[in-house]
N, C-alpha and C positions, 0 to 999 in steps of 0.2 A: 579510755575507749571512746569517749563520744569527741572529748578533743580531737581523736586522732582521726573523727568521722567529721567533723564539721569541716578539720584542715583538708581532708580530701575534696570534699565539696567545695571547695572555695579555688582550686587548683582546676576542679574541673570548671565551675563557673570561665575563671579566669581563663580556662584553654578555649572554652566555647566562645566569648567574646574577642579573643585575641582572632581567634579563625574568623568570626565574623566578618572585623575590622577587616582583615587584610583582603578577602577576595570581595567588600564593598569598596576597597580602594583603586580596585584595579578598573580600567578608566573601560568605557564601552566598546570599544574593537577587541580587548583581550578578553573579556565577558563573550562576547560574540563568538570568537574564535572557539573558543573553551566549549560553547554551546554545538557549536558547529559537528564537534566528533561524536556528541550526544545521540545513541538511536531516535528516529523523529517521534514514534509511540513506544515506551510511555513516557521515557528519562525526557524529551525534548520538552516534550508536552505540560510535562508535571512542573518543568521551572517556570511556567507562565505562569503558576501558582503561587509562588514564592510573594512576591512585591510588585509592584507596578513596573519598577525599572524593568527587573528580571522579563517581564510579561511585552515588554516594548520591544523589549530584544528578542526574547524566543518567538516571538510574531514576527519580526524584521522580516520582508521580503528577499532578501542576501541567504536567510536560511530556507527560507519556502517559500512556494506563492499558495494563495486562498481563494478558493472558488462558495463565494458567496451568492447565493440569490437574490438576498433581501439587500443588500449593499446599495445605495441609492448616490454616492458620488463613487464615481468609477473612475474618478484622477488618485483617488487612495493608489498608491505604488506596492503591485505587488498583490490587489484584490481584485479580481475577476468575477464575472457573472455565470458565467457555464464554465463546463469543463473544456470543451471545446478553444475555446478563445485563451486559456492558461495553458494548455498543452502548447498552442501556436508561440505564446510569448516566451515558454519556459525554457531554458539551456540547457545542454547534457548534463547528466546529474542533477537535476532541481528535483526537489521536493513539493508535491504536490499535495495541500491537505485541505479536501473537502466538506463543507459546511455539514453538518449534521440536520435532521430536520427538513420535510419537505421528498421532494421528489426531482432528481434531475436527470431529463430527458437526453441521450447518447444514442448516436444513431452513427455507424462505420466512423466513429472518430480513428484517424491511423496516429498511431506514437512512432516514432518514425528514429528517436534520437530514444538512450535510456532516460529513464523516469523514473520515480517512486508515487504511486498518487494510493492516502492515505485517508478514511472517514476519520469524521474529525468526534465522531460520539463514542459513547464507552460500549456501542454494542455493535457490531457488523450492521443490525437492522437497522442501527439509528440513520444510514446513511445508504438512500438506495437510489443504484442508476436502474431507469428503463429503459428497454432497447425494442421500438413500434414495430408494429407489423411491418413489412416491406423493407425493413435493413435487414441485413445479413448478420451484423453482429452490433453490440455495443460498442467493444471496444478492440481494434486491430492493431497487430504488436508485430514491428516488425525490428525492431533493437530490445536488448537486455533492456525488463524492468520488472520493477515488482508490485503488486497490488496487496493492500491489507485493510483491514478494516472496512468493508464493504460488502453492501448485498447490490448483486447483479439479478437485474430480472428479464430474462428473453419473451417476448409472446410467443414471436415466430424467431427461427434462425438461431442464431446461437447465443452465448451470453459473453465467449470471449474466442477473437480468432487469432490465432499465434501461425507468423507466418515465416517467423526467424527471431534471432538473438534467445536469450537466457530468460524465462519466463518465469517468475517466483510469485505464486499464489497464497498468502497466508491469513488465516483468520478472517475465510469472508463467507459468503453465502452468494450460490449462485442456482436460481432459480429459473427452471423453464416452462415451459407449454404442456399440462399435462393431459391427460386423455380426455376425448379420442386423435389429438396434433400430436402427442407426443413422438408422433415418429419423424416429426416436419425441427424437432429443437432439441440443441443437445448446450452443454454445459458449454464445451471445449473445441474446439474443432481446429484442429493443426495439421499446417500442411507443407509442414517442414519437412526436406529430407537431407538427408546426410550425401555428400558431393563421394563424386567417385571416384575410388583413388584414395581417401583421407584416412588412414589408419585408425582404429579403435582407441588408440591409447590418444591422439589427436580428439576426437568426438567426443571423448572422456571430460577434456578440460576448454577446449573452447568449442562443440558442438553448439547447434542449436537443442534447447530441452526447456521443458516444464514442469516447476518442481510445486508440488500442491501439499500445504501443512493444514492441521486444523480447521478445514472445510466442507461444511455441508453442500451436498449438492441434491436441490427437487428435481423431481419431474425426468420430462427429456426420456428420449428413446436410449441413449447413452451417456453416461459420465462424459467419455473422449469419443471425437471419430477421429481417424486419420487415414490418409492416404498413403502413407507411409510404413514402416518398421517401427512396431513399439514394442518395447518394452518395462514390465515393472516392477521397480527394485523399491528394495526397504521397505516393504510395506506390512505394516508392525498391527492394523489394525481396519479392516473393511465389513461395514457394517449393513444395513439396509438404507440407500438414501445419505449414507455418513461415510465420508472419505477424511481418516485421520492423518495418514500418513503417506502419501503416493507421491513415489517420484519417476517420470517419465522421461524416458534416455531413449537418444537413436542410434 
């Protein structure tokens, strides 16, 4: 019996270092590549953990760019100072993950191409935009993108304005102006509407919409305004201040 436990354990050794070897052999673009399909929170994330190597590549700016404050050479490729100035350099599809710690100031930045922009801490709070008096929003969305791991805070005006494309709100906190302003800031303010003529089943899959998972939303005279036709599907759980589940379709 215990032979037949040790031989086990040696087989598994042996599988464990044979896998090792072979995905440390594979040279750095294929590592990269491999990293590439990875969700950016938390699978992306977590191989920065791994090794040094591992961590040089899942930072690579090819997979994201980083909005850093404290960053003091800004010829590093692929790290930025605001968010602003990495939104301007980023491509369609770029991955955007934002430093945790501190406070970074957003005032009507437009994303104008899709994007993902990402806190880069283990909690939404770790990682907060504010958006001053005298703007209208933090952050204005006019292509398909998503936001996660973020707290949004409005004084005045809104904390996010969606003006078209596919809006995916997940795992953040967005905070506004609460009394006696609260009627002056709202969380969401979209002002999308659906063209005339375009069939439901159309609207259905390539509509303009925003899809909100797992976020709190303070303050604010409303969750959403819109000038438009809403409506709200799937919503599995609405609580005081807690929006778990809400998805918004036009």
């Amino acid at each position: 019996m215990e032979a037949g436990q040790q031989k086990l354990k040696k087989l598994a050794k042996r599988g464990k270092n044979l896998y090792n070897c072979q995905i440390n052999n594979l040279d750095d673009g294929c590592l990269m590549l491999i990293f590439s399909f990875l969700c950016p929170i938390p699978d992306r994330y977590n191989t920065a953990l791994v090794c040094r190597r591992w961590r040089f590549l899942a930072c690579h700016p090819l997979l994201w760019l980083r909005v850093d404050r404290s960053v003091n050479d800004l010829s590093e490729p692929g790290v930025y100072p605001n968010i602003e100035t990495a939104v301007s350099a980023a491509r369609p599809g770029d991955t955007i993950l934002i430093a945790a710690g501190g406070i970074h100031r957003t005032s009507n930045i437009q994303i104008k191409k899709p994007l993902c922009l990402i806190g880069a801490g283990e909690l939404p709070d770790d990682t907060t935009l504010i958006c001053s008096r005298g703007s209208e929003s933090a952050l204005e969305f006019l292509a398909t993108c998503k936001l996660a791991n973020l707290t949004v805070r409005a004084e005045l005006g809104c904390c996010l304005m969606h003006r078209g494309g596919r809006l995916t709100i997940d795992g953040c906190i967005l905070q506004c102006e609460s009394n006696p302003l609260d009627h002056l800031s709202h969380a969401i303010v979209t002002t999308a509407s659906p063209p005339d003529g375009v069939p439901a089943s159309a609207l259905k899959k390539n509509g303009d919409c925003v899809t909100v998972m797992r976020t709190r939303i303070e303050g604010g005279a409303k969750a959403v305004l819109t000038s438009g036709t809403l409506s709200l599907q799937q919503v599995t759980r609405i609580c005081v201040l807690y929006l778990q589940w809400c998805h918004l379709k036009y």
